[in-house]
C-alpha positions in Angstrom: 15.1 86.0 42.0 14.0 82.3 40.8 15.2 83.6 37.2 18.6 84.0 38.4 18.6 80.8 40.1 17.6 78.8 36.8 20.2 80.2 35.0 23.2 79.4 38.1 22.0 75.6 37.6 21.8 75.5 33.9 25.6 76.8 33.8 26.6 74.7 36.7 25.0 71.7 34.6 27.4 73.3 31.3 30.1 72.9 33.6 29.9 69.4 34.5 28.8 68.2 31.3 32.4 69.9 29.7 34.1 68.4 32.2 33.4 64.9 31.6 33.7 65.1 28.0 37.4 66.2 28.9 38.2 64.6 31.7 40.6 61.9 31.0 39.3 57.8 31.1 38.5 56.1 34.4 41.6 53.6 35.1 40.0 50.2 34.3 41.7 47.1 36.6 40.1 44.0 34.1 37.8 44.1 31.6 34.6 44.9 32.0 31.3 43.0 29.7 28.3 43.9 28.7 25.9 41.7 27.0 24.2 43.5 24.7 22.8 40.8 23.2 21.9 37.1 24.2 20.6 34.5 21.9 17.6 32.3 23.3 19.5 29.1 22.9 23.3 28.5 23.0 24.4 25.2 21.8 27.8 26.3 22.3 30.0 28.3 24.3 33.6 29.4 23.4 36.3 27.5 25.6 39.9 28.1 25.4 41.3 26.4 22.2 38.3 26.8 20.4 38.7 28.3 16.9 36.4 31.1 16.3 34.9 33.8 13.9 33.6 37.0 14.7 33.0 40.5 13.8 34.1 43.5 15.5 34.0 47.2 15.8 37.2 48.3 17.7 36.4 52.3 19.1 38.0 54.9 21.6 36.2 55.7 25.1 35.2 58.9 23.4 33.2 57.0 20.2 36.3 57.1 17.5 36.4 53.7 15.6 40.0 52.9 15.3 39.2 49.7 13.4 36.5 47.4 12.2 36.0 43.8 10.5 32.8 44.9 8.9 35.1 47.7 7.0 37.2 45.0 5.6 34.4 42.7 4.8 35.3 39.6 6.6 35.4 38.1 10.2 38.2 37.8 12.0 39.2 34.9 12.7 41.2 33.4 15.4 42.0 30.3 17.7 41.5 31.8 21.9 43.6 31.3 24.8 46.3 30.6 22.4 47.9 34.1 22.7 47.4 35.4 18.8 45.2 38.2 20.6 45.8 40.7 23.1 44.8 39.1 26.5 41.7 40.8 27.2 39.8 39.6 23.8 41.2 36.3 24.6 39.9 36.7 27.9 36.4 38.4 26.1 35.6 35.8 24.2 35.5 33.0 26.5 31.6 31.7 27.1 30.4 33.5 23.8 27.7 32.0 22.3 27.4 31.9 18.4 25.0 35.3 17.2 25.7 36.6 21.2 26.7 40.2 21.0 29.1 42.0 24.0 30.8 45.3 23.9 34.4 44.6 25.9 36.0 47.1 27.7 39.9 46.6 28.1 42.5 48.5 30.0 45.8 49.0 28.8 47.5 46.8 30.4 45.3 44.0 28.5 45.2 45.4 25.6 48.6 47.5 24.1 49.9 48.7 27.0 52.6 51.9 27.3 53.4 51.2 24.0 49.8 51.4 22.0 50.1 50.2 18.5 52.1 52.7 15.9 49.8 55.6 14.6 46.7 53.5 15.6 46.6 53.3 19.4 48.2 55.5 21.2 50.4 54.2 24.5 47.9 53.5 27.8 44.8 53.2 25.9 41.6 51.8 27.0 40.0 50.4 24.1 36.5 49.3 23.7 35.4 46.2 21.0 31.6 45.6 19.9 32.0 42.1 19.2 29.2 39.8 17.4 30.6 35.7 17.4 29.6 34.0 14.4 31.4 30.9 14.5 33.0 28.3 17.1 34.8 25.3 16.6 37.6 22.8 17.7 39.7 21.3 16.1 38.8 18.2 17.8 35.2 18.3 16.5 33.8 15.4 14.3 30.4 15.4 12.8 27.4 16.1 14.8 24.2 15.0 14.0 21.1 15.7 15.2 17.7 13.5 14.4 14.6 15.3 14.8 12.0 13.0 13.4 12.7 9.1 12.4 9.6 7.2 10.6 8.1 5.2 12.0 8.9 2.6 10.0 12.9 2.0 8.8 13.4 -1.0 6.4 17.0 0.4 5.3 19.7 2.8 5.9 22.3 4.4 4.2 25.6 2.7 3.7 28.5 3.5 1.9 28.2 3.5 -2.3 24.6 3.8 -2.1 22.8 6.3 -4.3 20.4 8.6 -2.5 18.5 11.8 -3.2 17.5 14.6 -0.5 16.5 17.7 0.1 19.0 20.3 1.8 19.3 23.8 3.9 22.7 24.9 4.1 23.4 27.6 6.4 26.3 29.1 8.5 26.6 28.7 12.5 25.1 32.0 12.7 21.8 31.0 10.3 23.0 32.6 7.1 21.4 30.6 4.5 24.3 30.1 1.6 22.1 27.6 -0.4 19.2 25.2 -0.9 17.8 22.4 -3.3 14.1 24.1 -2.2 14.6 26.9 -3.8 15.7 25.0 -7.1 13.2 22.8 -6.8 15.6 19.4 -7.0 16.9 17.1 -5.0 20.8 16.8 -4.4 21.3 13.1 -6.1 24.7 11.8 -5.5 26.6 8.4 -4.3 27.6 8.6 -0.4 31.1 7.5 1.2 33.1 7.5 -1.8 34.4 11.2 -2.5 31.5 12.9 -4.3 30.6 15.0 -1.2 32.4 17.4 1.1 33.5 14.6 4.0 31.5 16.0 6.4 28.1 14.8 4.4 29.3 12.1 3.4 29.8 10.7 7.2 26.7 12.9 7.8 24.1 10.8 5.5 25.3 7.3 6.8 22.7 5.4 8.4 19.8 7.9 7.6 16.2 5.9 6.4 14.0 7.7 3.8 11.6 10.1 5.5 14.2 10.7 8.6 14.5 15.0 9.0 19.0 15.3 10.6 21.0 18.4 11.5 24.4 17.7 10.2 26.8 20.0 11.6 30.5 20.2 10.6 33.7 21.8 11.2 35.7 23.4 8.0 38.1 20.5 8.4 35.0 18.5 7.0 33.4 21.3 4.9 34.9 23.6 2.9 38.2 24.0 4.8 40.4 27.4 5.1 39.1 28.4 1.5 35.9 28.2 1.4 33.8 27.7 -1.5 35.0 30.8 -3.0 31.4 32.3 -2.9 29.0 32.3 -0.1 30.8 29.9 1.9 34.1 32.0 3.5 36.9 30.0 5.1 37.4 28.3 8.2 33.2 28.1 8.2 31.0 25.8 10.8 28.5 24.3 8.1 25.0 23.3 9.0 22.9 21.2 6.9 19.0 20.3 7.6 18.0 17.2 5.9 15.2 15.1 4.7 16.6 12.0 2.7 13.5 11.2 -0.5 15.2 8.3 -2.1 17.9 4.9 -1.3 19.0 2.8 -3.6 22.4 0.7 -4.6 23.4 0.3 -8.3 23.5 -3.8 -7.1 19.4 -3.5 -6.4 17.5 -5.6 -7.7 13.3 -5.1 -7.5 11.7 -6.0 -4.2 8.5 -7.9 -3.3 6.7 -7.3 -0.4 3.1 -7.0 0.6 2.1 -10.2 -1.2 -1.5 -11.0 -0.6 -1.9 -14.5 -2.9 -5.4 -15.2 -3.2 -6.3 -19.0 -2.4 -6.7 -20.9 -4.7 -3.7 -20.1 -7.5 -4.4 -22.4 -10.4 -2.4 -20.5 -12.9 0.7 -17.7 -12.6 1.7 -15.2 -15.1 4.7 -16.4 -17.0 6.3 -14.5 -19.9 4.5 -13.8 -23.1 1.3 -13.2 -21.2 -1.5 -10.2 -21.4 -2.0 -9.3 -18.0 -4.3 -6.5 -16.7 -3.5 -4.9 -13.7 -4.3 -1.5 -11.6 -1.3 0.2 -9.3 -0.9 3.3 -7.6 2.4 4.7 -8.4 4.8 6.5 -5.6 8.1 7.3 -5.1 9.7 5.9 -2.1 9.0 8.7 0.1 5.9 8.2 -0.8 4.9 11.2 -3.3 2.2 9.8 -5.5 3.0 10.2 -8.9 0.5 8.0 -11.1 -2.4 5.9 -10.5 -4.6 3.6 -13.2 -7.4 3.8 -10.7 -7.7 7.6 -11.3 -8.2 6.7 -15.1 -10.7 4.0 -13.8 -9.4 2.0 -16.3 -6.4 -1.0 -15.8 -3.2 -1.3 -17.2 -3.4 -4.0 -20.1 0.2 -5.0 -21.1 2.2 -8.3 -22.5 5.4 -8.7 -19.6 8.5 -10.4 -20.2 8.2 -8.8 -23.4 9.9 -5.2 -23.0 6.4 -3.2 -23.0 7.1 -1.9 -19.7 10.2 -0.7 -17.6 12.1 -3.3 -17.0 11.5 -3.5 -13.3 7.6 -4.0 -14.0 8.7 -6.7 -16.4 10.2 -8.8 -13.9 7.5 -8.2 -10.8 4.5 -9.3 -12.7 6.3 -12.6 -13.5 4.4 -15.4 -11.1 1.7 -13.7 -10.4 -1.6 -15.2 -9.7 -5.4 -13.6 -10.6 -6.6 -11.5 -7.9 -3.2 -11.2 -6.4 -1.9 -7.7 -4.6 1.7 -7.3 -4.0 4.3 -4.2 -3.9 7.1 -3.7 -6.2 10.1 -1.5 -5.7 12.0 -1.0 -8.4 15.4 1.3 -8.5 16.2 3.3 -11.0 18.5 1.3 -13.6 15.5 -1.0 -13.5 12.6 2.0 -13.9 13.4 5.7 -15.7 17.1 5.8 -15.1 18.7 9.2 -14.6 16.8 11.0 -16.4 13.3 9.9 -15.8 10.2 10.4 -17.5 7.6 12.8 -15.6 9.0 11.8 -12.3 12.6 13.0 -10.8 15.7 11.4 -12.4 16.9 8.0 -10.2 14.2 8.0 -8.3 13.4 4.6 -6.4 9.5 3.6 -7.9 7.4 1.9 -5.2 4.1 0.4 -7.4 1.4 -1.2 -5.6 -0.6 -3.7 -8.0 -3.5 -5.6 -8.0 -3.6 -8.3 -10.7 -7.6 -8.1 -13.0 -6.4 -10.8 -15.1 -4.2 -12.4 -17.2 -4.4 -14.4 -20.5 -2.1 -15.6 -23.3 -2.6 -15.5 -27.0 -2.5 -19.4 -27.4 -5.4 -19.7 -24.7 -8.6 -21.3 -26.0 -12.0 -21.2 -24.3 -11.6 -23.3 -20.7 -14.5 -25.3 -20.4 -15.5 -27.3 -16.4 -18.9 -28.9 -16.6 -20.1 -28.5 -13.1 -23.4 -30.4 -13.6 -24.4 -33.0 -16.0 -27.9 -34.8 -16.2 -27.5 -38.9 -15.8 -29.8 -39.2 -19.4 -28.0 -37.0 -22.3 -29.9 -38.5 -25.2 -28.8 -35.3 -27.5 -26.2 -33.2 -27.7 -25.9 -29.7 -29.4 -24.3 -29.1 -32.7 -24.0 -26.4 -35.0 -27.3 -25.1 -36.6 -29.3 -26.2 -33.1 -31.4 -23.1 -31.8 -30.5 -23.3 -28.4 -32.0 -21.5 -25.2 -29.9 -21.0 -22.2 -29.3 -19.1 -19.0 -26.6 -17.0 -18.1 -24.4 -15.3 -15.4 -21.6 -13.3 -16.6 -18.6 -11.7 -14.8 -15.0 -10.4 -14.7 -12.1 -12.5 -13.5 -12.5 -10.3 -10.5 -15.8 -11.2 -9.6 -17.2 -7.9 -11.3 -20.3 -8.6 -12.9 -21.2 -8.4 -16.3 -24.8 -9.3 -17.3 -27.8 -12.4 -16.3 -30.3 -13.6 -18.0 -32.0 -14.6 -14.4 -32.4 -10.4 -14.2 -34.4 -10.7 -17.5 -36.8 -13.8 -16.3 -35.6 -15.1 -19.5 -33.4 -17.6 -21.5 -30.6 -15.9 -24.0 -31.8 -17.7 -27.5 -29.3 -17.9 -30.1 -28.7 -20.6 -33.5 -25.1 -22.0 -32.9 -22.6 -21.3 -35.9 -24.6 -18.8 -37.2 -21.8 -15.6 -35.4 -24.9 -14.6 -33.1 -22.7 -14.6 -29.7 -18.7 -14.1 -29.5 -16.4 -17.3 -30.5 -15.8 -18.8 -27.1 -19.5 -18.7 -26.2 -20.0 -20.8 -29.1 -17.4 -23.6 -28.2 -18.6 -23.8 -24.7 -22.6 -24.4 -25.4 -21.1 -26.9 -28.5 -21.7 -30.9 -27.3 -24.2 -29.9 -24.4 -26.9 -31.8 -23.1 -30.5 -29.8 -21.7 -29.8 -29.6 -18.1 -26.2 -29.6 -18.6 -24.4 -26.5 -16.3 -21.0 -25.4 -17.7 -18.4 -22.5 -16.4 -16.4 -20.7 -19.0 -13.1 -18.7 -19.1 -13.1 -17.0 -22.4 -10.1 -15.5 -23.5 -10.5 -11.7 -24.7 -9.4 -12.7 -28.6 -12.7 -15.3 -28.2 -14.5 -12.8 -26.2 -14.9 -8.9 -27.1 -11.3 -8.7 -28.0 -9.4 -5.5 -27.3 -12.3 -2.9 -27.2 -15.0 -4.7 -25.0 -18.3 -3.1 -24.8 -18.6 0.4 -24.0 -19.4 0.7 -20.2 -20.3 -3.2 -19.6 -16.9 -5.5 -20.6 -13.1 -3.6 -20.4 -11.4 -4.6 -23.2 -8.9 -7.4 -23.7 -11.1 -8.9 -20.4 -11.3 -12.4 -19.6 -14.9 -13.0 -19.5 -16.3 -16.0 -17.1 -20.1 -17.6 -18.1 -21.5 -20.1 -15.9 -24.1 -21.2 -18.0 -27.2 -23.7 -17.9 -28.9 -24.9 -21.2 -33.1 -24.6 -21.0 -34.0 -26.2 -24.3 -32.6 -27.1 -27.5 -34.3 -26.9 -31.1 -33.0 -29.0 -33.6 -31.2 -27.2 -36.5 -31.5 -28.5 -40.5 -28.4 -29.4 -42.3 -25.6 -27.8 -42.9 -26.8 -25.3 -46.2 -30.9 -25.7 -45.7 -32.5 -23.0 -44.4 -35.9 -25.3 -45.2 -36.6 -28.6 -46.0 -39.1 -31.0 -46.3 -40.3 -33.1 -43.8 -41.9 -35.9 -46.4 -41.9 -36.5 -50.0 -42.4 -33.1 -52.0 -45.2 -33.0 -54.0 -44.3 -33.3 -58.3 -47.0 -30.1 -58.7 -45.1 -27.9 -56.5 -45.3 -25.2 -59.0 -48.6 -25.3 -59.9 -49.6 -25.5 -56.0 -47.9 -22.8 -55.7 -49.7 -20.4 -58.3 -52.7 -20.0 -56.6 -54.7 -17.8 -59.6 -53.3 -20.0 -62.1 -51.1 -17.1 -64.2 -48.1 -19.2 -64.7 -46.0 -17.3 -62.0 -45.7 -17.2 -58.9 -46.1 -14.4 -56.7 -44.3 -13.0 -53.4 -46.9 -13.2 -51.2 -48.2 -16.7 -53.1 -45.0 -17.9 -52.3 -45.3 -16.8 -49.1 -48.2 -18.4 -47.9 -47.5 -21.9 -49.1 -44.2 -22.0 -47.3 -45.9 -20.8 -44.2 -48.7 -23.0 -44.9 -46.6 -26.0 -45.2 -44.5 -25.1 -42.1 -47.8 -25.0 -40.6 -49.0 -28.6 -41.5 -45.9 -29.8 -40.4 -44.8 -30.7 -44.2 -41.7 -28.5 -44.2 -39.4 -26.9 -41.3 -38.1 -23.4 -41.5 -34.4 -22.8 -39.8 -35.1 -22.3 -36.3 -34.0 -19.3 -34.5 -34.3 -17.0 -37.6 -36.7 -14.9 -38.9 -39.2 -16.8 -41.0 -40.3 -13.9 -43.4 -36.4 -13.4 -44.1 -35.8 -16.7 -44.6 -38.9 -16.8 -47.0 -37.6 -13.4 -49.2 -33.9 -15.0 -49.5 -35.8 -18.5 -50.8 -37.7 -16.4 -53.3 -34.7 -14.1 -54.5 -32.7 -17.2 -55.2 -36.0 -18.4 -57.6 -36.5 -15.5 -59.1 -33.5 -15.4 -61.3 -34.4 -12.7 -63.3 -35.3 -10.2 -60.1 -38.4 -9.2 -62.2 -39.9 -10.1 -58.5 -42.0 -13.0 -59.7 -40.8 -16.6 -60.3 -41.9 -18.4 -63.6 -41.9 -22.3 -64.4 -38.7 -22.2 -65.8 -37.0 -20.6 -63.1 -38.2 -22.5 -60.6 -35.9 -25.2 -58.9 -35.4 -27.7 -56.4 -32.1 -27.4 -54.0 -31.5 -30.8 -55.7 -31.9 -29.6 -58.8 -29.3 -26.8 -58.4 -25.7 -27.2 -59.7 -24.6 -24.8 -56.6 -26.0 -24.8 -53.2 -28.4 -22.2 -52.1 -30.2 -21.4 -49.0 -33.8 -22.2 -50.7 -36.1 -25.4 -51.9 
């Protein structure tokens, strides 16, 4: 029945399946390959003489391993075509491709022949090899180097004895990663072409400008040789290095100057000894920010040629003008050094700088008259109370303050400390009508702390100012006097009830009342009321806050001056 003919196949099917489990190997006439494995690119392909690394599992027809490389922990390897394998895996191996994976099939007469190979292989074998190729090189190779992206913009390349600092991937033909300056967050800093680096690198970095991405590729001959590194690099290894070179510089650099924008006209450049204030943006030179005074919104205020800054800084402020922009790039020995200071150890500084201002200590208040009237009949002098207009800036054209916003005239009594130093020497010898600009140093200005959101300190303050009016002051000690002959009953004028002393407000009111008449003249620009209390204080000797006969004195009657009659 159908029963009976299931079971006839399923023993037929036995059968067979025994058999070719014992039937002995097909004769094999060459090797046969199989690709088991094919890598998307292939840079390379083995040729004969080529030197080559690879790992293997070496196994019977029937699935018994005989021998491995994995089991010994390292590849094998060999030159091909150059008879140090048995002909069929020198034969294999030609047209591998580094990572490409093939299972070889050779017949004995390729492999050990009659022979076989002691207890290992016996004679007439057909032995099969799972081969993975790591590695290939010639012994003719040099450096290879591939550049996938160049910026756009090259001003130098490495030469030999220059000191550069990159970022690396190292990694075996095959992609092994052995090591990285990524993952220890630093850059590889070392001199190029003269024996600090493996050879291959150091041919490898030549000609590379900052910002350029290479693929160096070497033979052992140029990396790490038959040795290895004695760690994760083994010997006779194919080294591969992606690169981005960060930083150039030669210990004979001296700071650059490019960029210069020189505003017209220059009167005046920095020279040593000066206080310049300046902001920059601070990079390195593959263009990592690293600082910036602009972020502080505040400038840079420094003395140069003085040692207050890195030496490199020092020398590129030198000659520069007001409102000038210009780059400085400053190596290392002339910046942070080796070790640096916040930023990477010798690490190239790239500082673009825009010069406020600039002042020395010696400077006095620079005074141009741009206008003066034809009649000057007076001229202003300490005491005058004197009315003027106004417009005040920065050196770079910030402003400060105008009186034109007020619709009125700043009023102030020259000498008397009401405005800073060099606003007092500039409206000094002025005639009404007279126009004047003003550079005021900062130590005859606000001096190093300014004015809390209005003047930065240690500014240069410009004033181009106009005088409106002038009031004529008194003498040099009066803060009254009379203007005719003062009368002999002053006293008793004075005493209005007749009690033989004199009262505040009695006091008062005469003054007033002879200011009035035009008898007397208070100091201008003052307060009259305060000017009146300090005359009475200085009368009333005893402070008992009236003045008596005997007290009371003329200014020309005093053996010391006094700001009173």
């Amino acid at each position: 029945g159908n029963f009976g003919k299931s079971m006839w196949v399923l023993y037929l099917s036995v059968l067979v399946a025994f058999a070719a489990c014992n039937a002995p190997p097909v004769p094999l006439d060459d090797i046969i390959i199989e690709k088991t494995f094919v890598p998307e690119q292939c840079g390379r392909a083995v040729k004969v003489g080529d030197y080559v690394r690879y790992h293997y599992n070496g196994m019977f027809p029937d699935g018994k391993k005989f021998d491995s490389s994995y089991d010994r922990g390292s590849t094998y390897n060999v030159y091909v075509g150059k008879k140090q394998l048995i002909e069929g895996m020198d034969r294999a191996l030609v047209g591998m491709c580094v990572n490409e994976r093939r299972l070889v099939k050779i017949p004995p007469q390729l492999a050990y022949g009659k022979q076989g190979y002691g207890d290992i292989i016996p004679p007439d074998s057909i032995l099969h090899f799972d081969v993975l190729l790591l590695d290939v090189w010639n012994p003719e190779d040099g450096v290879q180097i591939n550049t996938y992206y160049t910026p756009p913009i090259c001003s130098r390349k490495v030469e030999v004895s220059d000191y550069v600092r990159y970022h690396y991937n190292g990694t075996l033909l095959d992609g092994t990663l052995f090591d990285s300056s990524h993952t220890r967050l630093r850059t590889y800093d070392t001199y190029v072409g003269i024996g600090w680096l493996i050879a291959g690198m150091d041919q490898g970095l030549l000609g590379m400008c900052v910002g350029e991405r290479r693929i160096i590729t070497m033979p052992p001959s140029l990396g790490y040789g038959e040795n290895g590194d004695g760690s994760d690099i083994p010997g006779q290894a194919s080294l591969v290095f992606d690169v981005v070179l960060l930083d150039l510089h030669n210990p004979r650099d001296s700071i650059t100057v490019t960029n210069q924008q020189v505003p017209e006209p220059c009167t005046r450049k920095t020279v040593a000894g000066d206080f310049v204030r300046y902001h920059y943006n601070g990079s390195l030179l593959d263009g990592t920010f690293f600082d910036s005074s602009y972020s502080r919104n505040r400038t840079y205020d420094t003395y140069v040629g003085r040692g207050y800054v890195i030496a490199g800084m020092d020398e590129g402020l030198i000659g520069v003008c007001i409102g000038e922009r210009r780059t400085i790039t400053i190596p290392p020995h002339l910046a942070y050094g080796e070790e640096g200071t916040g930023i990477p150890g010798s690490a190239v500084l790239v500082f673009d700088v825009h010069i406020i201002d600039f002042h020395n200590p010696s400077d006095s208040t620079e005074i141009t008259v741009t206008y003066k009237p034809e009649v000057c009949d007076k001229q202003t002098k300490k005491g005058d109370f004197v009315k003027y207009h106004y417009n005040a800036s920065l050196m770079d054209g910030s402003p400060i303050d105008s009186t034109y916003n007020y619709g009125k005239t700043y009023n102030i009594v020259l000498g008397a400390n009401q405005v800073v130093p060099g606003m007092e020497d500039g409206l000094k010898d002025m005639c009404v009508g007279e126009r004047r600009h003003l550079v005021i140093p900062p130590h005859l200005g606000y001096g190093e702390m300014g004015v809390t959101d209005e003047v930065p300190g240690s500014a240069v303050l410009l004033f181009d100012i106009e005088l409106m009016e002038v009031e004529e002051g008194l003498p040099e000690g009066y803060m009254f006097i009379w203007n005719e002959d003062v009368s002999p009953d002053l006293f008793t004028e004075m005493d209005v009830d007749q009690n033989k002393q004199v009262e505040p407000s009695e006091f008062t009111d005469y003054i007033m009342r002879q200011v009035t008449e035009g008898k007397g003249r208070l100091a201008p620009g003052f307060d009259p009321y305060r000017i009146i209390d300090n005359m009475f204080s200085n009368q009333d000797r005893n402070g008992d806050g009236k003045i008596t006969e005997a007290e009371f004195k003329l200014k020309a009657d005093e053996a010391a001056a006094h700001d009173e009659l």
